[in-house]
C-alpha positions as CSV (number, residue, x, y, z in Angstrom):
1,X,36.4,29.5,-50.4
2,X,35.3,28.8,-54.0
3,X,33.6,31.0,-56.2
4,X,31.3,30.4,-58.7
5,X,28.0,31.2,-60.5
6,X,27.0,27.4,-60.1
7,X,27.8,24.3,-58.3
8,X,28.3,20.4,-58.2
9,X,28.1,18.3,-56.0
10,X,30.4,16.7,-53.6
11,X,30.2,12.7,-53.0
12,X,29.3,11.6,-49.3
13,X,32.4,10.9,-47.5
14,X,34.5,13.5,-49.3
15,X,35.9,16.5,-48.3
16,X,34.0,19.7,-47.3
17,X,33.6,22.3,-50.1
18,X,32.1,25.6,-50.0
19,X,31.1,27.1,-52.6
20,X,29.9,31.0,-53.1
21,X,26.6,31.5,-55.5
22,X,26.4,34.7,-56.6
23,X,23.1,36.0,-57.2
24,X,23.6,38.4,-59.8
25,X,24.8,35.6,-61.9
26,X,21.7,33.7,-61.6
27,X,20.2,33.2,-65.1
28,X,16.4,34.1,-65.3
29,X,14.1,31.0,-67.0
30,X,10.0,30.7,-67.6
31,X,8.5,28.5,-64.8
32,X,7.4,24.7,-66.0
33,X,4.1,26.2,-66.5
34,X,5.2,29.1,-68.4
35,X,3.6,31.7,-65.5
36,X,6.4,33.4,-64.0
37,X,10.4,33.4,-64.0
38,X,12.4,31.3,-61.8
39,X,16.2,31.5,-61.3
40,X,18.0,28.3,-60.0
41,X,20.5,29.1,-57.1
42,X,21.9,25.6,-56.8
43,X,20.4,21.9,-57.2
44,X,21.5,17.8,-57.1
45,X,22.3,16.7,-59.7
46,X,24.0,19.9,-61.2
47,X,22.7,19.2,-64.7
48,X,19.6,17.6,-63.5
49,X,16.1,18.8,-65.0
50,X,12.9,19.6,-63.6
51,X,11.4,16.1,-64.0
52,X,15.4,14.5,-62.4
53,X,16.6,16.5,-59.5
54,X,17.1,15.2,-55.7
55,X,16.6,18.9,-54.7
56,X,16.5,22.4,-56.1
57,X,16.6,25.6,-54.3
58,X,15.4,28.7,-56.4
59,X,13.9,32.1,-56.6
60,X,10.7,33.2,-58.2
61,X,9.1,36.0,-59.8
62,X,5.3,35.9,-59.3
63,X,3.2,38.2,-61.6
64,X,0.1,37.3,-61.4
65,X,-2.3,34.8,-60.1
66,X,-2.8,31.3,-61.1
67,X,-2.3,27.9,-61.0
68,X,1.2,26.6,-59.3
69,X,3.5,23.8,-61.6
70,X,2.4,19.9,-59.9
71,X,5.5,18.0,-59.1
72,X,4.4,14.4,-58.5
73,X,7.0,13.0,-55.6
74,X,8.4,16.7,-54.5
75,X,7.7,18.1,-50.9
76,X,7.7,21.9,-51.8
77,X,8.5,25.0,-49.0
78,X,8.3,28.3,-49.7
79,X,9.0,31.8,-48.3
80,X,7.7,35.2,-48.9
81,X,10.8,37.4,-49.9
82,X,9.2,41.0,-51.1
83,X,6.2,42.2,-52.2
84,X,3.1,42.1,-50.2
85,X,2.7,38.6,-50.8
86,X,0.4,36.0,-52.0
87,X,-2.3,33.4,-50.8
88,X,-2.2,29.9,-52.2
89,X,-5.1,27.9,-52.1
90,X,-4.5,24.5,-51.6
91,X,-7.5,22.1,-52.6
92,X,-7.5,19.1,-50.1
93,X,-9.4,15.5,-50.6
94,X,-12.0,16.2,-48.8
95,X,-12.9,18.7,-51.5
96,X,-12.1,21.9,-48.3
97,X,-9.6,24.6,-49.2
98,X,-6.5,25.1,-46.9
99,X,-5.4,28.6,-47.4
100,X,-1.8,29.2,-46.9
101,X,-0.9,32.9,-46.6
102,X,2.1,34.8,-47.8
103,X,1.5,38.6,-46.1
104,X,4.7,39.6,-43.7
105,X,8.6,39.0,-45.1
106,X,10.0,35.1,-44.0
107,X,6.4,33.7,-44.2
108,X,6.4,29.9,-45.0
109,X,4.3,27.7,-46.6
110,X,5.0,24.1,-46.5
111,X,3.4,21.3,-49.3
112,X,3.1,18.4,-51.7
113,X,4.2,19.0,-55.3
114,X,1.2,16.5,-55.7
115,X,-1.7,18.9,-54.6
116,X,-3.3,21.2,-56.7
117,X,-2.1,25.2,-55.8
118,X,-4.0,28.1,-57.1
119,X,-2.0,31.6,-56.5
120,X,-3.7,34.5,-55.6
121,X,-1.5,37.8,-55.4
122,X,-2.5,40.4,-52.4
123,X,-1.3,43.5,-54.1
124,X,1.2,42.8,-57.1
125,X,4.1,41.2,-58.0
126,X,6.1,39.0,-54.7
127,X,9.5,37.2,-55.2
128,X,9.7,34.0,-53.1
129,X,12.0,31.5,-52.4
130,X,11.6,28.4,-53.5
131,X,13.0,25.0,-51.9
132,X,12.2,21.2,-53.4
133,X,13.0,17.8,-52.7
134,X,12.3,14.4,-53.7
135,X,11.0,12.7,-50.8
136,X,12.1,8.8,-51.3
137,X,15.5,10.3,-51.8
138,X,16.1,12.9,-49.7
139,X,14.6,15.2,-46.8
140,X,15.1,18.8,-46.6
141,X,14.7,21.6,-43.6
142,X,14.5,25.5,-43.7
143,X,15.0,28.0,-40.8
144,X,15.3,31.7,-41.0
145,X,18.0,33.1,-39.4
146,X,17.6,36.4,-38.4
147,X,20.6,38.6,-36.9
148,X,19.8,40.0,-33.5
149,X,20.1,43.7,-33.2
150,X,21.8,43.5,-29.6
151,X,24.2,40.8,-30.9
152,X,27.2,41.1,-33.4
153,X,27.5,37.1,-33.9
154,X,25.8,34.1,-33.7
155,X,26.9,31.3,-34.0
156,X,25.0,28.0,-34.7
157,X,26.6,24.0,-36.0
158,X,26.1,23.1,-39.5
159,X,25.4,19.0,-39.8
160,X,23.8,17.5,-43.3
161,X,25.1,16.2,-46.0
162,X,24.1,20.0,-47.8
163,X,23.4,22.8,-46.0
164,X,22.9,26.0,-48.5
165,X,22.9,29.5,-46.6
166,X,20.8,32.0,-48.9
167,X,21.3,35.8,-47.6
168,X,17.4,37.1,-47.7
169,X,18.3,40.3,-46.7
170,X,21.6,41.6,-46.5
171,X,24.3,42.6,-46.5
172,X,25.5,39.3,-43.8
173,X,28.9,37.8,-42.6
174,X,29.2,34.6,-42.5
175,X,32.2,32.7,-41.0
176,X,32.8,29.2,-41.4
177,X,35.4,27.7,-38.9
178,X,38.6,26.3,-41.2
179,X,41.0,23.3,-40.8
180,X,43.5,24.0,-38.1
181,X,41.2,26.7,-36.6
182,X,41.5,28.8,-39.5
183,X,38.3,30.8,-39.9
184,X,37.8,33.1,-43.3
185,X,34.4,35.9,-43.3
186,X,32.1,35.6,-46.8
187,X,30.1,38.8,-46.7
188,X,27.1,37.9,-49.1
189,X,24.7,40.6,-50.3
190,X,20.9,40.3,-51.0
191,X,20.7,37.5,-53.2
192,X,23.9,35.6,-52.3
193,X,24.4,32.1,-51.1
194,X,26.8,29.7,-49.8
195,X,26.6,26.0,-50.6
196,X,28.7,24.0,-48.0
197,X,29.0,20.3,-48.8
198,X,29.5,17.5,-46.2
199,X,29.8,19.6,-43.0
200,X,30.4,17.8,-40.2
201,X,29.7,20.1,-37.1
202,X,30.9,22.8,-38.8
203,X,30.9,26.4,-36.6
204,X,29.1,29.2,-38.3
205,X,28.8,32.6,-37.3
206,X,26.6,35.0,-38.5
207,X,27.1,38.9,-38.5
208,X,24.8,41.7,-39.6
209,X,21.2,43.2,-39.4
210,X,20.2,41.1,-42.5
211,X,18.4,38.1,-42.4
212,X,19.3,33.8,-44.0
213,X,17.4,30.6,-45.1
214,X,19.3,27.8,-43.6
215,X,18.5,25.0,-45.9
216,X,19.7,21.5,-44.6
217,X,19.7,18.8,-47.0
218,X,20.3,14.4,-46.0
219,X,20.4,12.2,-48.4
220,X,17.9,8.8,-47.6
221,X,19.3,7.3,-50.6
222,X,23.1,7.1,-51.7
């Protein structure tokens, strides 16, 4: 596998690369609104901006209560990681509210960069996780993974054209099936991810008490 503290991207039809994100290397920047910190754990392009990526996968630090950044064209999805979370309340057309609440670990919320978010904290700071895409050029899925206490693998196909495996809660195993059969274990701690590029039924195994986002990225537009 390859290491590294950031990543580029592999063109479709090319061989499968891996690539381990480390999450202590992740480099801390102010939000596009200036309200919080956000720390980029891999996006497409690499050296895309904010107004210019396909997709970006990130973690946030959420201090206090306000207004979310609008990004016109993104689908947005995120998920509680720590704290006791946050409600965001999303104004809708009809002039209604549609409350989307943060409270328990692995919580989602699923929106439009387009619509208007106000954040309101439950009990101080929350850390969430952060996934975007641009939705006339790519689509994008999330699942948690959580290990089962009676299990000590599971194993599940990988199939996209990105699939980015970000270790929630930790510390996790994670075994990708090699060429020839070959199979190598990447233990990730809280914080750690694993960028696979152009996996083709890939086997993955998963081994632990910890829990992963299974990000799945397809392109719509080469």
């Amino acid at each position: 596998m390859t290491s590294a503290g950031s990543t580029g991207a592999v063109a479709s039809g090319s061989a499968r690369a891996v690539t381990l994100i480390r999450g202590a290397e992740l480099v801390a920047v102010p939000w596009k609104n200036g309200g919080g910190l956000t720390r980029e754990v891999a996006a497409f392009p690499a050296d895309a901006g904010l107004d210019t990526f396909v997709w970006r996968v990130s973690v946030a630090d959420v201090a206090q209560a306000g207004p979310f950044s609008r990004f016109a064209g993104i689908d947005r999805t995120l998920v509680l990681l720590s704290g006791a979370g946050m409600l965001l309340d999303e104004a809708k057309s009809d002039h209604t509210v549609k409350t989307h609440a943060l409270t328990r670990p692995f919580d989602i919320a699923r929106f439009s960069g387009e619509t208007a978010i106000d954040a309101r904290l439950v009990d101080g700071a929350t850390r969430d996780f952060n996934l975007m895409v641009r939705r006339d050029s790519a689509q994008g899925e999330l699942e948690v993974w959580r290990a089962a206490q009676h299990e000590t693998q599971q194993e599940r196909t990988l199939s996209a054209d990105v699939v980015l495996l970000y270790c929630a809660n930790g510390p996790l195993a994670v075994t990708l099936a090699g060429a020839h059969g070959n199979a190598h274990a990447q233990w990730l701690q809280t914080g750690d991810a694993l960028r696979i590029d152009t996996p083709n039924a890939l086997p993955c195994n998963m081994e632990g008490t910890g829990a992963l986002l299974a990000i799945s990225i397809r392109y719509t537009q080469r």
